[in-house]
Every structure is written in C-alpha cells, then in structure tokens.
mmCIF file as Biopython writes it, N, C-alpha, C and O atoms, coordinates in Angstrom:
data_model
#
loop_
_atom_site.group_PDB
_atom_site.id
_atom_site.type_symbol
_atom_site.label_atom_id
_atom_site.label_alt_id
_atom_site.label_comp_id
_atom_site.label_asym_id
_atom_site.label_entity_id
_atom_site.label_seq_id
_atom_site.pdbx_PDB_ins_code
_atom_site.Cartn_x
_atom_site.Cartn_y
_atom_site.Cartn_z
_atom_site.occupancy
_atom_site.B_iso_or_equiv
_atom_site.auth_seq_id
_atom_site.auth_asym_id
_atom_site.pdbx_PDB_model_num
ATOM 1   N N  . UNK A ? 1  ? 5.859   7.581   3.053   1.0 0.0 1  A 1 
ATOM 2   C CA . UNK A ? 1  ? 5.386   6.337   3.611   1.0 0.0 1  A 1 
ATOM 3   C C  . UNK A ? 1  ? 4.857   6.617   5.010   1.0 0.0 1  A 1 
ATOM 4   O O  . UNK A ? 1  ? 5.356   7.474   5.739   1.0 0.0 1  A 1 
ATOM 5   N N  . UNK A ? 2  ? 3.830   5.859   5.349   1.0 0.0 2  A 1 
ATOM 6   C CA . UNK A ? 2  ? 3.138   5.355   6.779   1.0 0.0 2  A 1 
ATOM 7   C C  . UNK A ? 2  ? 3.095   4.615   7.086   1.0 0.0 2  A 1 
ATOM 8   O O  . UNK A ? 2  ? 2.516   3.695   6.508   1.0 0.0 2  A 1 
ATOM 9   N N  . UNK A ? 3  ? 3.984   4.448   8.800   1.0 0.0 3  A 1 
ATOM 10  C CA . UNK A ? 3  ? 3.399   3.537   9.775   1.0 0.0 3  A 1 
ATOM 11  C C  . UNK A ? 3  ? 2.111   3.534   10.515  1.0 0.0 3  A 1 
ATOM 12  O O  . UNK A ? 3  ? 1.680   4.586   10.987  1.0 0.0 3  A 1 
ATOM 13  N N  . UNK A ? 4  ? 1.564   2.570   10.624  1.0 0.0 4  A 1 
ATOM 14  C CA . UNK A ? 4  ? 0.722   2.525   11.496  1.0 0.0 4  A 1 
ATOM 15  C C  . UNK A ? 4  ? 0.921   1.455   12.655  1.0 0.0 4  A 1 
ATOM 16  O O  . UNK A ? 4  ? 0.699   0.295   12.309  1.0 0.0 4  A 1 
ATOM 17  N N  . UNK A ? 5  ? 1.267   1.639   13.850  1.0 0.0 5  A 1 
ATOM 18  C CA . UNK A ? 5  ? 1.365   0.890   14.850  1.0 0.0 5  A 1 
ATOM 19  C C  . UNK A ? 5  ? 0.318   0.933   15.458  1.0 0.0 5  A 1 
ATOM 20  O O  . UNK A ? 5  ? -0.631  1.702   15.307  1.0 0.0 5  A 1 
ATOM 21  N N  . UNK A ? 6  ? 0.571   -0.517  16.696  1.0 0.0 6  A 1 
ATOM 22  C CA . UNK A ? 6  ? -0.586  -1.270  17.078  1.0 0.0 6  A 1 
ATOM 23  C C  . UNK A ? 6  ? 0.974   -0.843  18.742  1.0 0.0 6  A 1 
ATOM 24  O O  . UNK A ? 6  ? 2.103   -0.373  18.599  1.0 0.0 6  A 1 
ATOM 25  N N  . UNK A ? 7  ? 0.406   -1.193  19.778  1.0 0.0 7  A 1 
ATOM 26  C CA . UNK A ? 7  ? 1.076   -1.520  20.451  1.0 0.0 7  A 1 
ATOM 27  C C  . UNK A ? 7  ? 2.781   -1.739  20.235  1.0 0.0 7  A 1 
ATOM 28  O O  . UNK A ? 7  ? 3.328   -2.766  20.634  1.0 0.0 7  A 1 
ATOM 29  N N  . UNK A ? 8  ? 3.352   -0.902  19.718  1.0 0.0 8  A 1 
ATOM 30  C CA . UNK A ? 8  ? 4.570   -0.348  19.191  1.0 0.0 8  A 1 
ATOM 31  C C  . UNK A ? 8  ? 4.844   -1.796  18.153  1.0 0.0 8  A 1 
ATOM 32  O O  . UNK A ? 8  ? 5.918   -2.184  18.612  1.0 0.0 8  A 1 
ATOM 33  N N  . UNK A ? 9  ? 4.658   -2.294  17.588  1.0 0.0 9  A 1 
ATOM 34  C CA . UNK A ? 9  ? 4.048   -2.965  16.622  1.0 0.0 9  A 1 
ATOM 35  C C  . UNK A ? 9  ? 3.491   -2.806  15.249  1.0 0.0 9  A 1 
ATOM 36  O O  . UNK A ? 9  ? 2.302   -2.764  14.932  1.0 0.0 9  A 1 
ATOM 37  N N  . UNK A ? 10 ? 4.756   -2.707  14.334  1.0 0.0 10 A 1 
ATOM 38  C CA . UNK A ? 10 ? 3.621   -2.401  12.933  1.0 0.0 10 A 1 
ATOM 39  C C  . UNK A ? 10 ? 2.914   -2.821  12.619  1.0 0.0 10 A 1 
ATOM 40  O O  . UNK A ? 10 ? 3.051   -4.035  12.467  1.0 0.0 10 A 1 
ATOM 41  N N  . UNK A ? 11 ? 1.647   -2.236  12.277  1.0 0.0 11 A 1 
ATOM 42  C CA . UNK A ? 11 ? 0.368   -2.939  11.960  1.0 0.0 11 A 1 
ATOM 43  C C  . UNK A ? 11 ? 0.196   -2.743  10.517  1.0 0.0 11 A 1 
ATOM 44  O O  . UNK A ? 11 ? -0.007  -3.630  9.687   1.0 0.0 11 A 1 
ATOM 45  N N  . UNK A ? 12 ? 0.297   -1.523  10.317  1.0 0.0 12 A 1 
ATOM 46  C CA . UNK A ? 12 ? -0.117  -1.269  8.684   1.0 0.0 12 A 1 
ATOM 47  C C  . UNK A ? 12 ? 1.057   -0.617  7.937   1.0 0.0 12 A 1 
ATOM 48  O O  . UNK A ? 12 ? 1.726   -0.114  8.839   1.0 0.0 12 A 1 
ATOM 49  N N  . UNK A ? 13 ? 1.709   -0.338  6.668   1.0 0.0 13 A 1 
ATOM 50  C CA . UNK A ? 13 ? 2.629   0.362   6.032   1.0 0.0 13 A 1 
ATOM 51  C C  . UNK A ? 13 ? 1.885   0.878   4.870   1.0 0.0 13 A 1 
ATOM 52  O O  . UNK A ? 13 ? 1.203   0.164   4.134   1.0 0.0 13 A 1 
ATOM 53  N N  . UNK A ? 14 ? 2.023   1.982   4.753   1.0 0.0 14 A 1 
ATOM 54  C CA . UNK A ? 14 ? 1.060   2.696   3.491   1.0 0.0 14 A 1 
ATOM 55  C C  . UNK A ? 14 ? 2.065   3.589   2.972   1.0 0.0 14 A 1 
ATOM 56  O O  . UNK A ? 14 ? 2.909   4.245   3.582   1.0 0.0 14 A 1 
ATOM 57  N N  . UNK A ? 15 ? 1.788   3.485   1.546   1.0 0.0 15 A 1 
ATOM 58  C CA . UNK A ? 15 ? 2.678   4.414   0.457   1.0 0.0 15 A 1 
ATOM 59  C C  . UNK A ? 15 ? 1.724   4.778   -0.374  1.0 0.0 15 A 1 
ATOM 60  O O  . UNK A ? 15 ? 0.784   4.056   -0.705  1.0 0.0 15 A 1 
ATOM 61  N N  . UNK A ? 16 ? 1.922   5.922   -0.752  1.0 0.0 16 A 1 
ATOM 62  C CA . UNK A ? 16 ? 1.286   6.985   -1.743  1.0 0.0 16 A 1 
ATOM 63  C C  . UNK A ? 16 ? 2.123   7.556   -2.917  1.0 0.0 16 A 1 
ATOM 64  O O  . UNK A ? 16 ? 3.160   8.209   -2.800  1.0 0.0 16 A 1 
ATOM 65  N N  . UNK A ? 17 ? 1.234   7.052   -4.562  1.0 0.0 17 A 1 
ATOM 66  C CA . UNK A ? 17 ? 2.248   7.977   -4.935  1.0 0.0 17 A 1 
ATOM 67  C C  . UNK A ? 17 ? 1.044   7.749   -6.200  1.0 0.0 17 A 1 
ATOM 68  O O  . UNK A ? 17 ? -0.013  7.124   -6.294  1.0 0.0 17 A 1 
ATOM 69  N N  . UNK A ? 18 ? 1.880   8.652   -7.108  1.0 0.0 18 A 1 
ATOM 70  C CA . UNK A ? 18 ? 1.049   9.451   -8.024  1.0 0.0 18 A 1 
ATOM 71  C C  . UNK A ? 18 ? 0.369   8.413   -9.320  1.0 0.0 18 A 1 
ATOM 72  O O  . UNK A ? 18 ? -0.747  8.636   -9.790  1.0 0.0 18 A 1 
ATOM 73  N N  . UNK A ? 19 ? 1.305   7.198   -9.809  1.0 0.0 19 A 1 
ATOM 74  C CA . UNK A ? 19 ? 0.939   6.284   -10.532 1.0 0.0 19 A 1 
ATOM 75  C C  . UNK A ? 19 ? 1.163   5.035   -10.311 1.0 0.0 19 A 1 
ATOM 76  O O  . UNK A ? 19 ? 1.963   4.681   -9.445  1.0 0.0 19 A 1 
ATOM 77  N N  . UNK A ? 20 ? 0.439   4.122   -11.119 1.0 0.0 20 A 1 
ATOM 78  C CA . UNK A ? 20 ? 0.756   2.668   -10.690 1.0 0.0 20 A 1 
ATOM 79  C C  . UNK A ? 20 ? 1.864   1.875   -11.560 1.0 0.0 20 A 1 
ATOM 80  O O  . UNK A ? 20 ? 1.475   1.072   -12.408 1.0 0.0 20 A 1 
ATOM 81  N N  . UNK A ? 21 ? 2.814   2.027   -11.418 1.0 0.0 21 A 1 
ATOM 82  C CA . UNK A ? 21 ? 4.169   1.481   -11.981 1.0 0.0 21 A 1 
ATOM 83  C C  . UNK A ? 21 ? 4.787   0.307   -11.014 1.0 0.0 21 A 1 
ATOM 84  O O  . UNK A ? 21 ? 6.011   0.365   -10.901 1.0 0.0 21 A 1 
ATOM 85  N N  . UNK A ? 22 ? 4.174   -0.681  -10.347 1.0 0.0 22 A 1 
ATOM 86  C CA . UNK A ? 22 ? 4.563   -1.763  -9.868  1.0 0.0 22 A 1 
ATOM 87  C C  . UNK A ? 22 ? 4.927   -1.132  -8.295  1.0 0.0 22 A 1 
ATOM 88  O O  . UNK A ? 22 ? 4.963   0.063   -8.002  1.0 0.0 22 A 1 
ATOM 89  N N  . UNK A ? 23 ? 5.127   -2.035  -7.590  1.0 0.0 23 A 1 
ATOM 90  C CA . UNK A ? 23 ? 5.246   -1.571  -6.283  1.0 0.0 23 A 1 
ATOM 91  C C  . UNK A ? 23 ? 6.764   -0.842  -6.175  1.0 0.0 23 A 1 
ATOM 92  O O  . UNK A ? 23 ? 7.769   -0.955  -6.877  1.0 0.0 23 A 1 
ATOM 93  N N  . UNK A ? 24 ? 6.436   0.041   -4.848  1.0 0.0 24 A 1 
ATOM 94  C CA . UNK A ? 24 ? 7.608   1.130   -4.686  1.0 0.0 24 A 1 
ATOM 95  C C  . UNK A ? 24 ? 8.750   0.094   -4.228  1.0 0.0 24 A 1 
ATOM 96  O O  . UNK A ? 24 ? 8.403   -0.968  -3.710  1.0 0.0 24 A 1 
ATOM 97  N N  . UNK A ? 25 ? 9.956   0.361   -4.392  1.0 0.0 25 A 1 
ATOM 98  C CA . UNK A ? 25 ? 11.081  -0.776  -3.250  1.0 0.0 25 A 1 
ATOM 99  C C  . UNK A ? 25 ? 10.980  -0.663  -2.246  1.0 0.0 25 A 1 
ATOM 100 O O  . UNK A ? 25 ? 10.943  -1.624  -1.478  1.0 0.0 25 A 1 
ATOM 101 N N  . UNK A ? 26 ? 10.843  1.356   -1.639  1.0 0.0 26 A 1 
ATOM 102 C CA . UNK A ? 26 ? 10.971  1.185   -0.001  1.0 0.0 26 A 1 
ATOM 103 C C  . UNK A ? 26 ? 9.948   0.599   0.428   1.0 0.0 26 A 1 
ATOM 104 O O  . UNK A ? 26 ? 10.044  0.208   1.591   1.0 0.0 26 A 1 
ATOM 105 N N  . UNK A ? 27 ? 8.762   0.344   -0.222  1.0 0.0 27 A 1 
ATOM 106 C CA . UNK A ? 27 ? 7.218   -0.298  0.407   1.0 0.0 27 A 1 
ATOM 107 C C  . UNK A ? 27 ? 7.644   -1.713  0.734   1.0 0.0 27 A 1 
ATOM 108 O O  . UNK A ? 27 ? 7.368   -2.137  1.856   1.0 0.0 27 A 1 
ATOM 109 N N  . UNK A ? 28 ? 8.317   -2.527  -0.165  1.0 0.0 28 A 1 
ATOM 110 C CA . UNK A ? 28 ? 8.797   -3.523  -0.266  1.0 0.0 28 A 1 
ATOM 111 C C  . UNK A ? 28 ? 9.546   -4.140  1.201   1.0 0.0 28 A 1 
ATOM 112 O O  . UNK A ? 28 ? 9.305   -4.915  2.127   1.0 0.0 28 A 1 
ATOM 113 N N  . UNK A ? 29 ? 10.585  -3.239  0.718   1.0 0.0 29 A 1 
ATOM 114 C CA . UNK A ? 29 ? 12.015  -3.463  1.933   1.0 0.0 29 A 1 
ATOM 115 C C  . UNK A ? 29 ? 11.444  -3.222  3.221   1.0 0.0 29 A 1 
ATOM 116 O O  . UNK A ? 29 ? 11.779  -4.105  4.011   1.0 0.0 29 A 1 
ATOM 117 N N  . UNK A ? 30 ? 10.561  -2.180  3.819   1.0 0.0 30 A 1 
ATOM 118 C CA . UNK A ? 30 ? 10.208  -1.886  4.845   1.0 0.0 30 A 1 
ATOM 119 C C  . UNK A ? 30 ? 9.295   -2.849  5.546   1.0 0.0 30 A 1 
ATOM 120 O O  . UNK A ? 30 ? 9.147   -3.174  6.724   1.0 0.0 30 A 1 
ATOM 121 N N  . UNK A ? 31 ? 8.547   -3.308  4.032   1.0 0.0 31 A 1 
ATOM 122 C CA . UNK A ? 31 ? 7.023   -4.798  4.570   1.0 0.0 31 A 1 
ATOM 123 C C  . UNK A ? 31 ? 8.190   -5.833  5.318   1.0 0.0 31 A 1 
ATOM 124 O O  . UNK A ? 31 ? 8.218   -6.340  6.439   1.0 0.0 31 A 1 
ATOM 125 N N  . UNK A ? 32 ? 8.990   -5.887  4.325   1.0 0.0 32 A 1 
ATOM 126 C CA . UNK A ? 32 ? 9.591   -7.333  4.446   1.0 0.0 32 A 1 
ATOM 127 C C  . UNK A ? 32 ? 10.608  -6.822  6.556   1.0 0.0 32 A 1 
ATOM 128 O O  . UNK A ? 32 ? 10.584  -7.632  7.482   1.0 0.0 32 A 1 
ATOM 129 N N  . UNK A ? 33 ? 11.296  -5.401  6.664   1.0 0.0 33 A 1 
ATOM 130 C CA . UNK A ? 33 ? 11.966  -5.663  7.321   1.0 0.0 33 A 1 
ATOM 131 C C  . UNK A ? 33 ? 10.704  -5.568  8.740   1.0 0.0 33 A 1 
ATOM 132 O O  . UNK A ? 33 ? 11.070  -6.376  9.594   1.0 0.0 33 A 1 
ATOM 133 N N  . UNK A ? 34 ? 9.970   -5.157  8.990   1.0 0.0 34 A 1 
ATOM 134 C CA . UNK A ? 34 ? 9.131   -4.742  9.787   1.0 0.0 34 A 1 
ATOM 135 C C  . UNK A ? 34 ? 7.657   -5.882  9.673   1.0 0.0 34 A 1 
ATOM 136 O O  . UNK A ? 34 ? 6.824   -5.810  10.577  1.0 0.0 34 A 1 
ATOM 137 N N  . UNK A ? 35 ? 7.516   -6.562  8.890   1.0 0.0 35 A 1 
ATOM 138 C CA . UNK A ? 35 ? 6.163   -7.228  8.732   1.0 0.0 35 A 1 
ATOM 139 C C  . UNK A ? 35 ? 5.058   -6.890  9.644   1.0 0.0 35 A 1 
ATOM 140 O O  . UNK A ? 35 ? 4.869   -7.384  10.755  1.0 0.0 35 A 1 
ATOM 141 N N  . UNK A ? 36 ? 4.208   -5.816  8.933   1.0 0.0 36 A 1 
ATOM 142 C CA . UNK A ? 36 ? 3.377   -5.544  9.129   1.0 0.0 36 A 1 
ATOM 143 C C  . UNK A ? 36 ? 2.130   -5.933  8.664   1.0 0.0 36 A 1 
ATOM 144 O O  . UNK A ? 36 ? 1.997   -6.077  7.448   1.0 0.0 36 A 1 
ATOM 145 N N  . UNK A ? 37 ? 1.145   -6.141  9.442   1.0 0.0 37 A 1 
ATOM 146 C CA . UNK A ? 37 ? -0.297  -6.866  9.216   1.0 0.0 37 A 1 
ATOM 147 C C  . UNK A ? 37 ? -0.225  -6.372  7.928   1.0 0.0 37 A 1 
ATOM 148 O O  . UNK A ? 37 ? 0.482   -7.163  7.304   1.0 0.0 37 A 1 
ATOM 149 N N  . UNK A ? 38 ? -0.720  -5.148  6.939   1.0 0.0 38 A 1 
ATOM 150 C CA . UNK A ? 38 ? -1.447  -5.009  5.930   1.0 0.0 38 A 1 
ATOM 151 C C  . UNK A ? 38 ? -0.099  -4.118  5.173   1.0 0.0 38 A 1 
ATOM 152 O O  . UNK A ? 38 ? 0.604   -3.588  6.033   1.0 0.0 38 A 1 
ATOM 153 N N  . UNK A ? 39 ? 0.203   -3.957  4.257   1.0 0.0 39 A 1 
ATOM 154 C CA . UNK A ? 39 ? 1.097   -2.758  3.381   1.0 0.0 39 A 1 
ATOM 155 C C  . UNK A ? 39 ? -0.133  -3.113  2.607   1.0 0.0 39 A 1 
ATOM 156 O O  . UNK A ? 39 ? -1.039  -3.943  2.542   1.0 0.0 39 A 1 
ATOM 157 N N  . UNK A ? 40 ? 0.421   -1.835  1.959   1.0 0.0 40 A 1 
ATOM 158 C CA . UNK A ? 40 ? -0.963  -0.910  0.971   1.0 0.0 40 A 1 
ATOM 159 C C  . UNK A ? 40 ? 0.115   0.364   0.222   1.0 0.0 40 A 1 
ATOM 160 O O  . UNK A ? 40 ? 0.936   1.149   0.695   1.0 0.0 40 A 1 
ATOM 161 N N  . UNK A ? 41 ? -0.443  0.046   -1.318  1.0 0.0 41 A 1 
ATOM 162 C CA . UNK A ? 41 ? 0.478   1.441   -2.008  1.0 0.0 41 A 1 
ATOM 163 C C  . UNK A ? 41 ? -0.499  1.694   -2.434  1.0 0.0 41 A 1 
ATOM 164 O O  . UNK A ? 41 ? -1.112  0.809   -3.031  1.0 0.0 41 A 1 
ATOM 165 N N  . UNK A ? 42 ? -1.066  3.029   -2.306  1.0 0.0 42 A 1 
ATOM 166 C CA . UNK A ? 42 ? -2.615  3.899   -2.391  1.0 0.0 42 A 1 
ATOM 167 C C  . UNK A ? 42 ? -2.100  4.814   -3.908  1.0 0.0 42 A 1 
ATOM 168 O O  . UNK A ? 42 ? -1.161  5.606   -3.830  1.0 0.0 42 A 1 
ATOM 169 N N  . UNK A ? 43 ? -2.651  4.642   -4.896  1.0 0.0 43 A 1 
ATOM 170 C CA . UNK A ? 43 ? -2.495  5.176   -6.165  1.0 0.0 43 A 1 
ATOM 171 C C  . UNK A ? 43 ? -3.268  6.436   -7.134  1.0 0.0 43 A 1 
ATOM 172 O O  . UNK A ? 43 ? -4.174  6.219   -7.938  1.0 0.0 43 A 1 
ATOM 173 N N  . UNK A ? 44 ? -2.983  7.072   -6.991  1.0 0.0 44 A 1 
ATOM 174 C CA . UNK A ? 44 ? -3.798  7.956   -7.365  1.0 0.0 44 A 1 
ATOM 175 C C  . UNK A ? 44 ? -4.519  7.899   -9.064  1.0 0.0 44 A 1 
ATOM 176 O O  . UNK A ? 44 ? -5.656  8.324   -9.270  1.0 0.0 44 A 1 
ATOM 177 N N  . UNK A ? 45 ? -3.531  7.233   -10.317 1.0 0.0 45 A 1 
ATOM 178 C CA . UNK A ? 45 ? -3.700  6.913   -11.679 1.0 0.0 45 A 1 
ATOM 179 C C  . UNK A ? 45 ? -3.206  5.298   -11.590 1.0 0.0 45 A 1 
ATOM 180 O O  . UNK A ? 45 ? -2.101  4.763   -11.677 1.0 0.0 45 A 1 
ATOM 181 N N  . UNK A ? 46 ? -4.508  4.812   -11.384 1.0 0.0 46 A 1 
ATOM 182 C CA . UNK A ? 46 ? -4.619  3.340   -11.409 1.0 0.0 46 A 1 
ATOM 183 C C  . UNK A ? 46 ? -4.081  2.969   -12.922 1.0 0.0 46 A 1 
ATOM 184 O O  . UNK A ? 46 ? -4.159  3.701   -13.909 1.0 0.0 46 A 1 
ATOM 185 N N  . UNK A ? 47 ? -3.328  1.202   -12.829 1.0 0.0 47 A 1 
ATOM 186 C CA . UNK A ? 47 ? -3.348  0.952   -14.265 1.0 0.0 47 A 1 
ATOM 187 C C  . UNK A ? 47 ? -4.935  0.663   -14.889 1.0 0.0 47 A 1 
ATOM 188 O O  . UNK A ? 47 ? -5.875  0.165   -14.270 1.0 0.0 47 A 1 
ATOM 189 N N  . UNK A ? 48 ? -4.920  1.067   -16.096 1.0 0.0 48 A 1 
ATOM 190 C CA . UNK A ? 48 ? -6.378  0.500   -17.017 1.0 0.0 48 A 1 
ATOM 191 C C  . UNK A ? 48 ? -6.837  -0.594  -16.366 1.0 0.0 48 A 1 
ATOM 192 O O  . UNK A ? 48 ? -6.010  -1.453  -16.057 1.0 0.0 48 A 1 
ATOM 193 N N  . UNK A ? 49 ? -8.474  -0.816  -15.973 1.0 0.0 49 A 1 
ATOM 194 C CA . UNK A ? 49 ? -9.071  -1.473  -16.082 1.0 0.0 49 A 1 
ATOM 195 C C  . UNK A ? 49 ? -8.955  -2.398  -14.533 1.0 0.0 49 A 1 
ATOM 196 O O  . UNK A ? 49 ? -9.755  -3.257  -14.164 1.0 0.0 49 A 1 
ATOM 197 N N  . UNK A ? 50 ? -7.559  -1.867  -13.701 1.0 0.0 50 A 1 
ATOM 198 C CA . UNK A ? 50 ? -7.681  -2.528  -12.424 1.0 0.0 50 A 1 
ATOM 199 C C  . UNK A ? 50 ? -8.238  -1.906  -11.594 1.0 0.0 50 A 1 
ATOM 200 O O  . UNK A ? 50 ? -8.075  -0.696  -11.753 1.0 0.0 50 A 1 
ATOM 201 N N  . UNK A ? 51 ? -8.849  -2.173  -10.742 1.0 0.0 51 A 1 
ATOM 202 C CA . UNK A ? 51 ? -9.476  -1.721  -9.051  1.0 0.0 51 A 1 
ATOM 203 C C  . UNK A ? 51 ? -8.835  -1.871  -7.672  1.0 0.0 51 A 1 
ATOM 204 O O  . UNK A ? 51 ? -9.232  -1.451  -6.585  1.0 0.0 51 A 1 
ATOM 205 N N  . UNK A ? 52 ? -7.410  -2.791  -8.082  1.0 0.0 52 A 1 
ATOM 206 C CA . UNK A ? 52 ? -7.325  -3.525  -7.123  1.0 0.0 52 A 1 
ATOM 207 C C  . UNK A ? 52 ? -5.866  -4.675  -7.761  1.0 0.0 52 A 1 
ATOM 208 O O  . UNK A ? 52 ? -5.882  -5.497  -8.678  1.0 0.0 52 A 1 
ATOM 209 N N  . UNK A ? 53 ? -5.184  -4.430  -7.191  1.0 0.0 53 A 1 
ATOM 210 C CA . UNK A ? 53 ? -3.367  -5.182  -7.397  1.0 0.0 53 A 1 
ATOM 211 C C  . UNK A ? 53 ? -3.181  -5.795  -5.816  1.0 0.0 53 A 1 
ATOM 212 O O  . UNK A ? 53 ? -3.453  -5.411  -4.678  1.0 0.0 53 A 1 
ATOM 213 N N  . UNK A ? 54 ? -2.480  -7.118  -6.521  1.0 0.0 54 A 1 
ATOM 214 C CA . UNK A ? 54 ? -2.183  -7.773  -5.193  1.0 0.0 54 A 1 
ATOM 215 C C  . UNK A ? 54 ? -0.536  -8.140  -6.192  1.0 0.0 54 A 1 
ATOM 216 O O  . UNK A ? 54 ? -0.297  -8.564  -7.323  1.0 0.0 54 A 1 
ATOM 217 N N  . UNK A ? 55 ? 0.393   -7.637  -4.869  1.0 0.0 55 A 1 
ATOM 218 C CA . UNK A ? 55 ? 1.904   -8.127  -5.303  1.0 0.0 55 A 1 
ATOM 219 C C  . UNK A ? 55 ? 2.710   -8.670  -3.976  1.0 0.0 55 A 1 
ATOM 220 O O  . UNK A ? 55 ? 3.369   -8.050  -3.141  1.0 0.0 55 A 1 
ATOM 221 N N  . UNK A ? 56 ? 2.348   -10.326 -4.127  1.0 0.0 56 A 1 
ATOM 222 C CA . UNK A ? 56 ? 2.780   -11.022 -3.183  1.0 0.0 56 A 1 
ATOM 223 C C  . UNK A ? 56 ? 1.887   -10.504 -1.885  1.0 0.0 56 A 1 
ATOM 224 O O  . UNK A ? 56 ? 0.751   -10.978 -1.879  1.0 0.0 56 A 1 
ATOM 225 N N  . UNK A ? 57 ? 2.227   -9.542  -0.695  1.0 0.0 57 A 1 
ATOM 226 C CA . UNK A ? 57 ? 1.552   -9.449  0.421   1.0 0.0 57 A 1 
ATOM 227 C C  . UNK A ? 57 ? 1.193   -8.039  0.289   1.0 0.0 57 A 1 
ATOM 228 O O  . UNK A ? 57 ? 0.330   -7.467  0.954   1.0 0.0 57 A 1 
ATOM 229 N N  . UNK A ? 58 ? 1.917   -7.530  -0.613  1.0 0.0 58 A 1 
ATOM 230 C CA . UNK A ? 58 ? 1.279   -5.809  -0.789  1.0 0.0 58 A 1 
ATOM 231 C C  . UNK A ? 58 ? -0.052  -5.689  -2.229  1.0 0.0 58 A 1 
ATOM 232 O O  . UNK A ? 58 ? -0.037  -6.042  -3.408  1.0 0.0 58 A 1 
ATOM 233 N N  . UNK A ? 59 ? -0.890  -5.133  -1.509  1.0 0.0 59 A 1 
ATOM 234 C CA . UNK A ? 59 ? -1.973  -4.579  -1.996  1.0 0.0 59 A 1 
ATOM 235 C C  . UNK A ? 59 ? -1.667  -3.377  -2.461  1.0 0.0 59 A 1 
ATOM 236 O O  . UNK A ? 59 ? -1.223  -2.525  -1.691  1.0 0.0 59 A 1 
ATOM 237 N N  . UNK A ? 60 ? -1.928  -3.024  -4.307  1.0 0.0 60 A 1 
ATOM 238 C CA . UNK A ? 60 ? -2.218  -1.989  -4.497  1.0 0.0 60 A 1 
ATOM 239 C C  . UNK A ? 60 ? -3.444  -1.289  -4.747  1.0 0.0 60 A 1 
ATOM 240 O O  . UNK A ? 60 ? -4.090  -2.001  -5.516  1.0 0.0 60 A 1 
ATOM 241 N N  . UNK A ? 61 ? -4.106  -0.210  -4.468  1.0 0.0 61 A 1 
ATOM 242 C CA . UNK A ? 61 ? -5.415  0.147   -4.483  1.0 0.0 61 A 1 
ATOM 243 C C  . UNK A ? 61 ? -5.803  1.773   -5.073  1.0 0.0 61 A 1 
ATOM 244 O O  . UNK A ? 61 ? -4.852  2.545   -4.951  1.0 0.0 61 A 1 
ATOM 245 N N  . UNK A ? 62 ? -6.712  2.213   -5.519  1.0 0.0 62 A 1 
ATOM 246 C CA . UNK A ? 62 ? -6.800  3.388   -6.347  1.0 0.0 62 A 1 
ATOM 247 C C  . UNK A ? 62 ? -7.111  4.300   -4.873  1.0 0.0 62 A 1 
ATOM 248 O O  . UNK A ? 62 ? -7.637  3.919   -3.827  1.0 0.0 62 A 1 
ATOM 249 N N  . UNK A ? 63 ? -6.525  5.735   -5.284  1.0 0.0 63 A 1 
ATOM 250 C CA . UNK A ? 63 ? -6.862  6.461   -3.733  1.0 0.0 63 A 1 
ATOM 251 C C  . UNK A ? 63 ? -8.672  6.565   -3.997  1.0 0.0 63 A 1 
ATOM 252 O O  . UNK A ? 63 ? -9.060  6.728   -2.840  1.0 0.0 63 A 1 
ATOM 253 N N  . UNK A ? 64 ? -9.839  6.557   -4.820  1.0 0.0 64 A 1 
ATOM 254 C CA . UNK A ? 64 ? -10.719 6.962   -4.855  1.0 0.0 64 A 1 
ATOM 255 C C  . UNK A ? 64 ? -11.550 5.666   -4.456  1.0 0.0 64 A 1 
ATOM 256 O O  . UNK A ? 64 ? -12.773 5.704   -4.321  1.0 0.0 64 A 1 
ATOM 257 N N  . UNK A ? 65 ? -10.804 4.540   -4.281  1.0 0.0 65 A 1 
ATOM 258 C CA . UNK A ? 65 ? -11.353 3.428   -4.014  1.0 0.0 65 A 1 
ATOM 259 C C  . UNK A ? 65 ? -11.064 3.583   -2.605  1.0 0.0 65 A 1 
ATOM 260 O O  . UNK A ? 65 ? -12.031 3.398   -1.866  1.0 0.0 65 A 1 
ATOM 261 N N  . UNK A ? 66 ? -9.977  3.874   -2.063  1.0 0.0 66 A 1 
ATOM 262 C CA . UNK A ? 66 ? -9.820  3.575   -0.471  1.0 0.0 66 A 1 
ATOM 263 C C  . UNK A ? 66 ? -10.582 4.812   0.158   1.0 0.0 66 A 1 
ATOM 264 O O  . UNK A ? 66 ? -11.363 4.693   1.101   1.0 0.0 66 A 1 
ATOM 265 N N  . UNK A ? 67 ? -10.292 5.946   -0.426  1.0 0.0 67 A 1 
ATOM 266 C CA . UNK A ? 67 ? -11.476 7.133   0.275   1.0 0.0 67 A 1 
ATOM 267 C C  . UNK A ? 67 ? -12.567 7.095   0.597   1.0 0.0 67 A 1 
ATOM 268 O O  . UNK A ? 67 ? -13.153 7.529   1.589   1.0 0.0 67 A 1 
ATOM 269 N N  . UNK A ? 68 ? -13.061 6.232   -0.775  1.0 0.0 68 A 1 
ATOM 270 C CA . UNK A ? 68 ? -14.529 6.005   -0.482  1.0 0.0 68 A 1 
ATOM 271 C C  . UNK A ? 68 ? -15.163 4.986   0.592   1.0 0.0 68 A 1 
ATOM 272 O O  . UNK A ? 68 ? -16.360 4.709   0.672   1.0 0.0 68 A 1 
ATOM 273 N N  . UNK A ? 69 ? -13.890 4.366   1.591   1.0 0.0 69 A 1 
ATOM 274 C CA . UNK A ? 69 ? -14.223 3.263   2.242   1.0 0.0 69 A 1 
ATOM 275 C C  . UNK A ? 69 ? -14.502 3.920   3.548   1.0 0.0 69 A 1 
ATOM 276 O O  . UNK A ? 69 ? -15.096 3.469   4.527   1.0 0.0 69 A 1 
ATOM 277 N N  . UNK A ? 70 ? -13.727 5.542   3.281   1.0 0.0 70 A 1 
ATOM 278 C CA . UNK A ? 70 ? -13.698 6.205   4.965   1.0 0.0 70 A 1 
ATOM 279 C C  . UNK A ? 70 ? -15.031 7.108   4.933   1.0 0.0 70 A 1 
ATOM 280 O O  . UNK A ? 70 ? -15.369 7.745   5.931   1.0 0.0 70 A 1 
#
C-alpha cells in the first residue's frame, strides 16, 4: 500500500495487487481510518468486461488504464 500526503495529510491511498477479487480490507480499514481524498486499488487482471469499479469511496481501476493516464 501507498500513502500519498498533502501537507502531512492523506491525500491519496493506493493498493496494488495482482487480481480483482473485491476490495483489499487493509485498503478499506486504512480509507476509513485516515480518510483520504482518493483510495484507489490499481489491478493488474481486471474482472471481465470492467474498466473501472467503484466500492462505496474506493475506486478500482486496471493498472493499464491508470498508466496510460501518466
């Protein structure tokens, strides 16, 4: 997992992992204890046919979709 702080301030929480099997817990527990602007679980084997998961305030996203944004 990644923080990204703003002014010692979480801004972003990012998790990486190899498939899309519903969101991770620590992604979860950490959004919720820290609320950070954006969590994001970056996926490398998207489920079929999605581009793009929203679970409650966490976004899940394919890593070839977010790469291509940088």
């Amino acid at each position: 997992m990644f923080l990204i702080t703003d002014r010692h301030k979480a801004y972003a929480s990012i998790e990486c992992k190899l498939r899309a099997e519903g969101i991770d817990s620590s992604l979860r527990y950490f959004s919720e204890k820290l609320k950070p602007k954006y969590a994001v679980q970056v996926v490398r084997e998207p489920e079929k046919g999605k581009s793009l998961s929203v679970f409650g305030k966490i976004l899940s996203v394919p890593a070839t979709v977010l790469l291509s944004l940088i």
